[in-house]
N, C-alpha and C positions, 0 to 999 in steps of 0.2 A: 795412716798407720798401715804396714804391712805384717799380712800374719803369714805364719810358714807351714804348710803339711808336710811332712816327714812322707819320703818316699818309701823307706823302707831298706832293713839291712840286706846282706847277704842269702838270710834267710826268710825275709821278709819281714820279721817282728816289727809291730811299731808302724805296718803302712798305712796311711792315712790319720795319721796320730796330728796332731794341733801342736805346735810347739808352742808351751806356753809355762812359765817358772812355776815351780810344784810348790813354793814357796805362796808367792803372793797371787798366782794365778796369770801374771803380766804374758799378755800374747803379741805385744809389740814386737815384731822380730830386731829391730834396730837396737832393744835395750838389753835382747838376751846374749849373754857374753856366753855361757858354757851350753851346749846342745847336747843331750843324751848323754852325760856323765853314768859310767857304769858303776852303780856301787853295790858291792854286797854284805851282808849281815850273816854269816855262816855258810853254806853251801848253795846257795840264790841269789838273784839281786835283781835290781831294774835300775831303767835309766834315768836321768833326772836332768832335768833343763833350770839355768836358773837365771836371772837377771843382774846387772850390776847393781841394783842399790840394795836386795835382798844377798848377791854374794860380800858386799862391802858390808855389809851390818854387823856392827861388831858382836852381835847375837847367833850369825850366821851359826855355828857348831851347834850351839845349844837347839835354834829353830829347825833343823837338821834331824838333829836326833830325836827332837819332839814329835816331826813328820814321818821318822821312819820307824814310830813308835817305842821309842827307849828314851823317854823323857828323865829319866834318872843315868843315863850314859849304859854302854856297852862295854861289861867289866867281863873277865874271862873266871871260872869258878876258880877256889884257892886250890882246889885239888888241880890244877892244871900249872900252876905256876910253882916255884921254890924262891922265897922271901928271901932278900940276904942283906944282913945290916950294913951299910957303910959305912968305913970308920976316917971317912976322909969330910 
């Protein structure tokens, strides 16, 4: 099995980091298909490395949001939105 350390960005974040799926934990480098995906949740975010049997799960979204703490989904308040019915 090969495992990978992350050397490190532009700025350095993340040097000597383990690539390994935040998912299932998996540190095979051969199985991890996405490396350091940047996502963020309002003004922040981190990277996130994942595998393919963990990105092919048809759970992936839901196991996702349960990991990044919004186990119930990431909804924006009504005050931020304007509802409009369609009549199509």
């Amino acid at each position: 099995m090969k495992i990978a350390r992350y050397k490190g960005g532009m700025f350095g974040e993340g040097e000597g980091e383990i690539l390994s799926c935040c998912l299932c934990g998996e540190k095979d480098f051969d199985k991890l298909v996405v490396h350091r995906l940047g996502i963020s949740v309002g003004m922040g975010g981190d990277d996130y490395t994942f595998c393919k049997k963990c990105l092919d799960d048809k759970n992936f979204g839901l196991n996702l949001l349960h990991h990044l703490g919004y186990p119930y989904g990431i909804l924006l308040k009504e005050e931020c939105v304007d509802i409009i019915e369609d009549e199509g």
